[in-house]
FILUMNU-744419 format. One line per 3 residues: number of its first residue (from 1); for each residue y, z, x of C-alpha. Coordinates in steps of 0.02 Angstrom, whole numbers. Example, Ala and Ser with C-alpha at 12.3 -4.5 7.8 and 13.67 -1.06 7.14 Angstrom:
<rs>
1) -225 390 615; -53 357 684
</rs>
This chain:
<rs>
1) 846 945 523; 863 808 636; 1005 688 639
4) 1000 508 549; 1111 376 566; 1166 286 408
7) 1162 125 399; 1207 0 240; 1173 -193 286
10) 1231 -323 202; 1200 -514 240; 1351 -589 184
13) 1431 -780 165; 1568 -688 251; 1680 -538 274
16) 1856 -514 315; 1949 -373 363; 2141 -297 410
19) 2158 -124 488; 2330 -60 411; 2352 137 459
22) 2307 244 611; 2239 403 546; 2231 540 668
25) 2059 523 737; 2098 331 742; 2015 259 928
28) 2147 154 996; 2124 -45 1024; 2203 -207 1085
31) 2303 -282 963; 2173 -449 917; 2047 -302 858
34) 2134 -272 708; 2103 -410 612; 1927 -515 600
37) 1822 -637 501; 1659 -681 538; 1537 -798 433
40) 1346 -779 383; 1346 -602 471; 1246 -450 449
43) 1384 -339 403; 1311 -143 475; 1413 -10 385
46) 1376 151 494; 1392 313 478; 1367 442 640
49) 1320 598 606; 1304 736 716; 1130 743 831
52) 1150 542 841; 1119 495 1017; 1031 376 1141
55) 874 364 1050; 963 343 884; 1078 214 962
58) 915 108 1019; 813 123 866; 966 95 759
61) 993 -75 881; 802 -137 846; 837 -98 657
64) 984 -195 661; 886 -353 753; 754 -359 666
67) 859 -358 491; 942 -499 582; 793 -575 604
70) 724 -565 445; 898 -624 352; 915 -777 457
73) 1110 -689 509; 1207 -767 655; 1303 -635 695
76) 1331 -435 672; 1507 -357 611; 1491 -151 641
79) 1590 -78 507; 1617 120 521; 1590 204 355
82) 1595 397 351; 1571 382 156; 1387 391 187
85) 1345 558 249; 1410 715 238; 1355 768 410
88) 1479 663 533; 1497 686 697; 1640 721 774
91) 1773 578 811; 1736 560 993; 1538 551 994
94) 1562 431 824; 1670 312 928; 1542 338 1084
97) 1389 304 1004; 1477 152 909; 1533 87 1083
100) 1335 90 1141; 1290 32 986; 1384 -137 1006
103) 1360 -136 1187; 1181 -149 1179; 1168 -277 1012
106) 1300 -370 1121; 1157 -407 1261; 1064 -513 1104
109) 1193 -565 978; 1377 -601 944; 1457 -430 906
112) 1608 -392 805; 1669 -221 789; 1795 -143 676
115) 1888 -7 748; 1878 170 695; 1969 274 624
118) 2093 172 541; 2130 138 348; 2060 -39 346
121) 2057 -185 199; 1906 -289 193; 1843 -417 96
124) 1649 -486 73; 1551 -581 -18; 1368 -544 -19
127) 1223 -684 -10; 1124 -592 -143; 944 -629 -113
130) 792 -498 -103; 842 -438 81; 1028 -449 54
133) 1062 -265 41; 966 -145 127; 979 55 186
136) 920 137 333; 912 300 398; 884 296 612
139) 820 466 657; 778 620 550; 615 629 644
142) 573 588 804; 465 409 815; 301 422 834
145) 222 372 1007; 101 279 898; 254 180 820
148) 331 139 986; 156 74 1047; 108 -16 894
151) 282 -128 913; 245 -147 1105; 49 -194 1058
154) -36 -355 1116; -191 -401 1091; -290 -577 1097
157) -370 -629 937; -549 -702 902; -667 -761 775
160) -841 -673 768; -981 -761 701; -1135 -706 582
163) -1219 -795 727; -1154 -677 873; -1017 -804 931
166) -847 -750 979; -734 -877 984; -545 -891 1022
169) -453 -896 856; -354 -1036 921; -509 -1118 956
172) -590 -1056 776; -641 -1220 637; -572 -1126 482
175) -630 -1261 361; -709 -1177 223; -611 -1004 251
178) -452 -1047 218; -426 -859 162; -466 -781 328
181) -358 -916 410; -211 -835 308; -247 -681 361
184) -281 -747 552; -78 -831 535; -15 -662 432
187) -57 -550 559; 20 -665 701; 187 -664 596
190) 193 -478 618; 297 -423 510; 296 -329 335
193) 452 -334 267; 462 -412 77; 514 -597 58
196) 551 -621 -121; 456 -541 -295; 268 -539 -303
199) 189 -588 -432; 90 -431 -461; 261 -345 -488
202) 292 -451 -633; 134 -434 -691; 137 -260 -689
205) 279 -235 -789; 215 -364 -921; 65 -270 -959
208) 155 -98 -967; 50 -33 -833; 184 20 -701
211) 371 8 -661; 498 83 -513; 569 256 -549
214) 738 229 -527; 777 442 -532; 654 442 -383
217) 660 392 -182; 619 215 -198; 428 169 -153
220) 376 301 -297; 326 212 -457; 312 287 -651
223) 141 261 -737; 119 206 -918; -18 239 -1013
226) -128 84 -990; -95 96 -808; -129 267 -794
229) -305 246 -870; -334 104 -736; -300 195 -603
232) -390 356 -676; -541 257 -664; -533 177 -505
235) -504 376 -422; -666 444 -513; -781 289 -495
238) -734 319 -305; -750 479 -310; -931 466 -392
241) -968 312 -226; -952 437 -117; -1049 591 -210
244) -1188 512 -212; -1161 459 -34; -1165 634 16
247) -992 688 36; -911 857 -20; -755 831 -112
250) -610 973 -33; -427 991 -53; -288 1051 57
253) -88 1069 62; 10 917 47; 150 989 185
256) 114 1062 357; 231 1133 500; 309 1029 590
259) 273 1157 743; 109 1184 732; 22 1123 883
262) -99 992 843; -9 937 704; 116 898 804
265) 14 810 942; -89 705 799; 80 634 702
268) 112 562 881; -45 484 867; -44 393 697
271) 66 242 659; 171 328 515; 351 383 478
274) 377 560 399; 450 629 255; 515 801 327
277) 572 949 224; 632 1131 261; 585 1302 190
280) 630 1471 275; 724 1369 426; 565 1273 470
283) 524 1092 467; 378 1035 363; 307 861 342
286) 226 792 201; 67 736 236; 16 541 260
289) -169 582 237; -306 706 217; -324 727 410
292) -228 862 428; -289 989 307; -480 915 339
295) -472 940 529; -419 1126 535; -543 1145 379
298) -688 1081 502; -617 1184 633; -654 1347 549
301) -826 1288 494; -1011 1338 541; -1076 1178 586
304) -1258 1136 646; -1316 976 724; -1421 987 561
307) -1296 955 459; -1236 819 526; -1182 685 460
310) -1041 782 388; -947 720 261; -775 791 175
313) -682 687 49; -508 720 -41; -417 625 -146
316) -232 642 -107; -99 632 -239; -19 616 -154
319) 8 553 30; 188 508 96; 250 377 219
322) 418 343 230; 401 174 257; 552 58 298
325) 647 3 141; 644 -163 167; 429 -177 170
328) 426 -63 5; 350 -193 -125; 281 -146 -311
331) 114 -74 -277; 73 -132 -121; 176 -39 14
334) 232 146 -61; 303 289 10; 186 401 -111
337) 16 342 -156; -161 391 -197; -276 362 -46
340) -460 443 -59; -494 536 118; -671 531 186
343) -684 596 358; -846 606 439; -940 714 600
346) -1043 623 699; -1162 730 838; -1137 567 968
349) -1076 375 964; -1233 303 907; -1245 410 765
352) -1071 376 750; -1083 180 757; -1237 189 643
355) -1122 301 511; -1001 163 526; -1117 19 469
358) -1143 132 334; -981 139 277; -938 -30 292
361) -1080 -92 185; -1016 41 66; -832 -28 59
364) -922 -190 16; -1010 -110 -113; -839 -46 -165
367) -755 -219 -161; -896 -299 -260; -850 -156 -418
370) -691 -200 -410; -712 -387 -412; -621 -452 -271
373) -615 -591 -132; -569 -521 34; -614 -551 207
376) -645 -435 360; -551 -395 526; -611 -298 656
379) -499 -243 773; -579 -163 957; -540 -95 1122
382) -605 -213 1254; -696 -103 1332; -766 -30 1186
385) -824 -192 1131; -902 -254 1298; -1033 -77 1289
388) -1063 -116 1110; -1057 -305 1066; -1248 -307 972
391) -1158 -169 843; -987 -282 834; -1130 -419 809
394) -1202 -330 639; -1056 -312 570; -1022 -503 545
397) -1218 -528 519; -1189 -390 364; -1045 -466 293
400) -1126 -656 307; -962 -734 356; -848 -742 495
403) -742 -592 531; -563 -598 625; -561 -490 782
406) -431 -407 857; -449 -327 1055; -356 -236 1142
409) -347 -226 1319; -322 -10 1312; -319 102 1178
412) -134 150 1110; -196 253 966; -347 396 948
415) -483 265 882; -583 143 977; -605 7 856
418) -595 12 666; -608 -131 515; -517 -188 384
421) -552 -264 219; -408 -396 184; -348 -475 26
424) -218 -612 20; -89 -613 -114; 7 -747 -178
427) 119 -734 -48; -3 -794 51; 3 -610 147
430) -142 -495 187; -140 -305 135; -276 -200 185
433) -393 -106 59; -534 -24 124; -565 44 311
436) -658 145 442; -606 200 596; -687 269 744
439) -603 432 815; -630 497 989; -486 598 1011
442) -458 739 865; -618 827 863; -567 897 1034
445) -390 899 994; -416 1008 812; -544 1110 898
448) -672 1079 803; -864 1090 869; -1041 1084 814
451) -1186 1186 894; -1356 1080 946; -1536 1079 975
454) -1522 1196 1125; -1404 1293 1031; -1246 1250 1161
457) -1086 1178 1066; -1019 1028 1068; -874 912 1006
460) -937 774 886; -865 599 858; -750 579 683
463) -774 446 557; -594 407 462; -663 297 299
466) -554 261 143; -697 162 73; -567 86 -70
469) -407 106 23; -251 151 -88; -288 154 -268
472) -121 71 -316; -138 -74 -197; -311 -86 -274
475) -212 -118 -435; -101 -236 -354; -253 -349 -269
478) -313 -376 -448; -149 -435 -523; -117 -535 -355
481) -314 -607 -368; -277 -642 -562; -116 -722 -544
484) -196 -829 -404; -333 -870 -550; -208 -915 -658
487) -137 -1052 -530; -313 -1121 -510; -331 -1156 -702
490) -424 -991 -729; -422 -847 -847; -342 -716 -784
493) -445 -578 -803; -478 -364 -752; -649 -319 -719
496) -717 -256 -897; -727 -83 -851; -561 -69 -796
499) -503 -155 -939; -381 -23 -1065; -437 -144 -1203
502) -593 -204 -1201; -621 -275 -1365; -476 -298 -1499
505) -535 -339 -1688; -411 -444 -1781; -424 -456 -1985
508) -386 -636 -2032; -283 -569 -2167; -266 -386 -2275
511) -399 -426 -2364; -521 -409 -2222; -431 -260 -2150
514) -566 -127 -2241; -697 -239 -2143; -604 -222 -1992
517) -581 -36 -1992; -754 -35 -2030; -807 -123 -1899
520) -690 -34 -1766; -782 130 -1838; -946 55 -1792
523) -890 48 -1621; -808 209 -1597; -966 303 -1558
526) -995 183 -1423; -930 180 -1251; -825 37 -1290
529) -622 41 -1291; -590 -47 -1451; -412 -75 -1536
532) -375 -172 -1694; -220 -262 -1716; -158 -215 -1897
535) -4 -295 -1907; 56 -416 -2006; 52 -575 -1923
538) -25 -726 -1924; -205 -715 -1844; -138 -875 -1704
541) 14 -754 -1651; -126 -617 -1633; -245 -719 -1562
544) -109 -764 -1422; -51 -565 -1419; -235 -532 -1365
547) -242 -691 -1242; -77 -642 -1164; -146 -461 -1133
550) -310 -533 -1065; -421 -434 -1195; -593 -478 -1152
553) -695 -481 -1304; -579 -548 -1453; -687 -503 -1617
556) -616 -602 -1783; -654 -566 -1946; -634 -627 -2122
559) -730 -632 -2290; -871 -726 -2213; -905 -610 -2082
562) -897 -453 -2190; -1029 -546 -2310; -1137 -557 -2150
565) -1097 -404 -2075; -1044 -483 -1902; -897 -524 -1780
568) -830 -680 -1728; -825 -648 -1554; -702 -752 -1405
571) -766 -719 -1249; -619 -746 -1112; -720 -750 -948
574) -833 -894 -1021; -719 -963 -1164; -878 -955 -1281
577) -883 -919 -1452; -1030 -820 -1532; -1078 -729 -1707
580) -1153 -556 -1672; -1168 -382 -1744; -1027 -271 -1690
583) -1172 -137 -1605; -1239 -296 -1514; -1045 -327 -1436
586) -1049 -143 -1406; -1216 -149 -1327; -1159 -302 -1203
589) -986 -200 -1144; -1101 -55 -1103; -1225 -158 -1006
592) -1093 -231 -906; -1014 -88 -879; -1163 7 -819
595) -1137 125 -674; -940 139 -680; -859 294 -750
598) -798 276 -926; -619 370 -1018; -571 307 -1183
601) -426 214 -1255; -278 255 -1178; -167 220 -1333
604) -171 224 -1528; -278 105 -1575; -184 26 -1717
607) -62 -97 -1621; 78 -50 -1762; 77 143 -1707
610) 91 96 -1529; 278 119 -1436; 337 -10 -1317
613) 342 53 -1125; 425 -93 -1050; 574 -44 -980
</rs>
């Protein structure tokens, strides 16, 4: 395994600290080195291990500054802690690679370093907000080329037009898109690290739908039942989008070797940081998507141009990033998450760019089931764009709004222009959900070939689609998007068919309870999730219990609605009242609900059976 620096910041009011005792590894230093205080500083505890060299040094140095950054610090202390490893490096290449360490963070900020070696007293006192305390590990895989060029990336930003105008984003009028102007300003703040608690997290946690794991890695999250149904749902209804758009649904390993040749070439290629892990004395990585195993699948087909398009879709569950602890945020930004894998062979560009429009109008399909606001950025080689601009031109003209557009001047990465579909949380930051991407470089690189009309072979363009993107940030877009309806004066609301309770019956007292098992019988053979609050409070505090857990369809009943054989139904996305037959409410959830995939109650349905998941 490769090394990893340790690292444990703190952003402190200050820190003070004495060194008392030369042990026998102890570096030597002048006499004002012993002692030092130092005031709103980014205290680094570090730990060398053995590997740890000049790229560690420099990684660990941009770590360190951007942490800075982030924390608003003035200053950095360097604190050498061996109690966080168990794989040190020797004294003299600890002491070394501390010495570059604060040489190079010296050339940016004021740099205090304790000395090494020695028994040392310290005192601190930490600021305590969201970013205060942070972990790193620098190293235990080599960077990415793709990371290194996505940090040194530039790019010019414009606005493209339904019309066919591009204009400067600078330039832009963003009256009446406020939202894509927040995504315009999000992406120029470039960065994703976590600035205080979203309210989907919250929200989450309220509804008993999903909470951290604390006996996991962080970024890995425990599902409760109602959250578990949700996100059931969304996987199959996606998986039934792109059945009946022709793709055949596969599934591969979720590790690969480290070694193996393309593999090795492609995680250069792709923007992500890898979990690694060893078996028999070889490096593995855990995969970040269903490239890997789809590409060498492809490469050992039979393909004819007259299959093409090609199609291949996986759900993972899971894919791995080992994203950077401080961007990890409830369900938005895991390091294991469900992401369903469509990749696509095209025989040549156009059929490629005319696959692509494809998938983009089905991502909006996919956005419309899901009931969100979003907006669209495009991002482009130059040159790519210049040869195709009547394409770039349909994709705004599809969408009927403006779309943000990012262009490069060359192409860092093995795709020549891709979109996104944006939502903006309440944070006022974008995430993306779905996206397509347009791959000229892995076909060739994996292998993998088709034979045409003449019957000579030949290396088709790849389509990379998630048309939903990840299935948990799916969930957190709708808790962010209700939340935000909740602010405007809104009911906060799921779509129905993602709802775990779709309609709750509440007797107005005992003596209606026959009536109300009665009527939650009536709906049972329906495809309806129905629940019936038996307890025994007063009908306002269940009425509120109901509200609170934004049930849609709140059905009371009493002695005059058993006489008449209805419900007295609350609607919550209309706030209307209405007297109907419980088969009629049944018959309205099912129309609504037409065309999504259905799974019953995910809990008892008596409210007094059911256990609290909360943690």
């Amino acid at each position: 395994m490769g090394a990893a620096m340790r690292l444990l910041l703190l952003h402190v009011d200050y820190i003070e600290y004495r060194a008392k005792r030369k042990t026998r590894i102890a570096e030597d230093v002048e006499e004002h080195r012993l002692q030092g205080r130092a005031e709103n500083a980014l205290v680094v505890f570090t730990a060398v291990e053995r590997g740890d060299g000049e790229e560690t040094v420099h990684r660990a140095a941009e770590e360190v500054l951007e942490t800075l950054k982030q924390v608003g610090a003035e200053r950095v202390v360097l604190y050498p802690y061996a109690h966080l490893s168990s794989s040190l490096a020797d004294a003299p290449t600890a002491v070394e690679v501390l010495r570059k360490l604060e040489a190079e963070l010296a050339e940016r900020v004021p740099v205090m370093r304790a000395p090494f070696g020695w028994y040392k007293s310290f005192e601190l006192r930490c600021k305590g907000h969201p970013l205060s305390e942070l972990s790193k590990e620098i190293g235990g895989e080599e960077e990415s080329r793709a990371l290194v060029a996505e940090k040194k990336l530039e790019s010019e930003w414009y606005v493209l037009t339904p019309e066919g105008a591009l204009v400067p984003a600078e330039e832009f009028d963003f009256s009446g898109h406020e939202r894509l102007r927040e995504v315009y300003e999000y992406e120029l703040r470039g960065t994703r690290a976590a600035e205080g608690e979203p309210a989907h997290l919250r929200l989450m946690k309220e509804h008993q739908l999903a909470d951290h794991e604390p006996g996991s890695d962080p970024g890995n999250l425990r599902w409760y039942p109602k959250g578990r149904m949700i996100k059931r749902l969304l996987e199959e209804q996606v998986g039934r989008v792109l059945a009946e758009y022709g793709a055949m649904e596969v599934e591969t390993p979720v590790m690969y070797d480290l070694e193996h040749p393309q593999l090795s070439s492609y995680l250069h290629r792709f923007p992500a940081r890898q979990y690694i892990v060893l078996s028999d004395r070889r490096e593995y990585f855990l995969r970040f998507a269903a490239c890997f195993g789809q590409y060498l699948m492809m490469r050992n087909m039979t393909i004819s141009h007259r299959h093409l398009p090609l199609r291949l879709y996986e759900l993972t569950r899971y894919s791995f990033r080992r994203e950077q602890s401080g961007e990890l945020v409830g369900l938005k930004r895991l390091r294991a998450f469900t992401m369903p894998d469509m990749h696509t062979l095209c025989g040549d560009m156009e059929q490629a760019k005319e696959e692509f429009l494809r998938q983009f109008e089905l991502s909006m399909r996919w956005m419309r089931e899901v009931e969100l606001e979003y907006e669209a950025v495009v991002r482009f080689v130059r040159g790519f764009y210049e040869e195709n601009r009547e394409f770039a031109h349909t994709l705004a003209k599809a969408l009927g709004r403006p779309v943000l557009v990012e262009m490069w001047s060359e192409r860092f990465f093995y795709f020549v222009m891709k979109f996104e579909f944006c939502v903006v949380d309440s944070q006022r930051k974008a995430a993306t959900l779905s996206t397509v991407q347009i791959d000229v470089e892995n076909a060739e690189r994996f292998g993998i070939g088709y034979v045409d009309e003449r019957g000579e072979r030949r290396t088709p363009v790849l389509l990379h689609a998630s048309i939903s993107g990840g299935i948990e940030r799916n969930v957190y877009a709708m808790l962010e998007q209700a939340y935000l309806r909740a602010k405007r004066g809104e009911k906060p609301v799921l779509p129905l068919w993602l709802a775990p309770t779709q309609v709750r019956v509440l007797p107005v007292s005992e003596k209606s309870m026959d009536y109300a098992l009665e009527v939650l019988e009536r709906l049972r053979g329906m495809r309806v999730r129905a629940d019936i609050d038996d307890t025994t409070e007063t009908l306002q505090k269940k009425v509120r219990r109901a509200e609170k857990e934004w049930i849609p369809f709140i059905c009371v009943v009493g002695e005059r609605e058993a006489e008449e054989g209805v419900v007295s139904v609350r609607l919550r996305a209309t706030g209307e009242n209405r007297k109907m037959a419980p088969e009629e409410l049944g018959r309205m959830v099912e129309a609504e609900c037409r065309g999504k995939v259905f799974c019953p109650l995910p809990l008892p349905e008596r409210l007094s059976e059911r256990p609290g998941f909360r943690g």
